[in-house]
N, C-alpha and C positions, 0 to 999 in steps of 0.2 A: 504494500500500500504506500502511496506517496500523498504530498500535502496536497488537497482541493480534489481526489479521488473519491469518486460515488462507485463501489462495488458492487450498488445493488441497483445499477441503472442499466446496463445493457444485457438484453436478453437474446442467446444465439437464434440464429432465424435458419430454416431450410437450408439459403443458401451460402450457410456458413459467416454472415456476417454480421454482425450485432445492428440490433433497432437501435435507433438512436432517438427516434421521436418521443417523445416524454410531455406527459397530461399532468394535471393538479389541479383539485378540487378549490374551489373559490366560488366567488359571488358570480361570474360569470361560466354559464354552462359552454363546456368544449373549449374553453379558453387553451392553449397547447406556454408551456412554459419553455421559453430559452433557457438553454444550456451552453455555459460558457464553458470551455474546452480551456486543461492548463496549456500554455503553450507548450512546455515540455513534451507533451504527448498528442498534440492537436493533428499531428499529421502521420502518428502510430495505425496501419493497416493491421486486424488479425485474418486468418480465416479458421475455423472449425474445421476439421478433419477427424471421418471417422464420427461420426454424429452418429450413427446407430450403436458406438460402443459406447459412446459417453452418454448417449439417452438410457443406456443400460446402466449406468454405475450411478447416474441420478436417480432413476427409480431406488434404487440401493440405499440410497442418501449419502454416495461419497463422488469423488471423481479419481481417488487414485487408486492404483491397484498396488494393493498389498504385499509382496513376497518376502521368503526367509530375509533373501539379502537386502530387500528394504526398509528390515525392522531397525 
């Protein structure tokens, strides 16, 4: 985690690459809230690979896999 990091804002999508649009409840219905981006990481690409394994290890409630040599 780094300073001005929201962990719990982007959600992987089908084609491997995070929503980035983001809503918030106010006096105004559908109002969509900006998101300012740190520069440090503003122009950071991921992409998701293997999405059927890792939607297997969420159901689970983890993302890494476990073995002797990674205890």
């Amino acid at each position: 985690s780094y300073p001005g990091s929201n962990p719990g804002q982007a959600q992987p999508s089908d084609t491997g690459t995070p929503n980035c649009s983001s809503s918030s409840s106010s006096s105004t219905p559908n109002s969509k809230t900006i998101v300012k981006k740190n520069p440090k990481v503003a122009n950071i690409n991921v992409q998701l690979e293997m999405k059927a394994l890792w939607d297997e290890f969420n159901q689970l409630g983890t993302e890494m896999i476990v073995t002797k040599a990674g205890r």
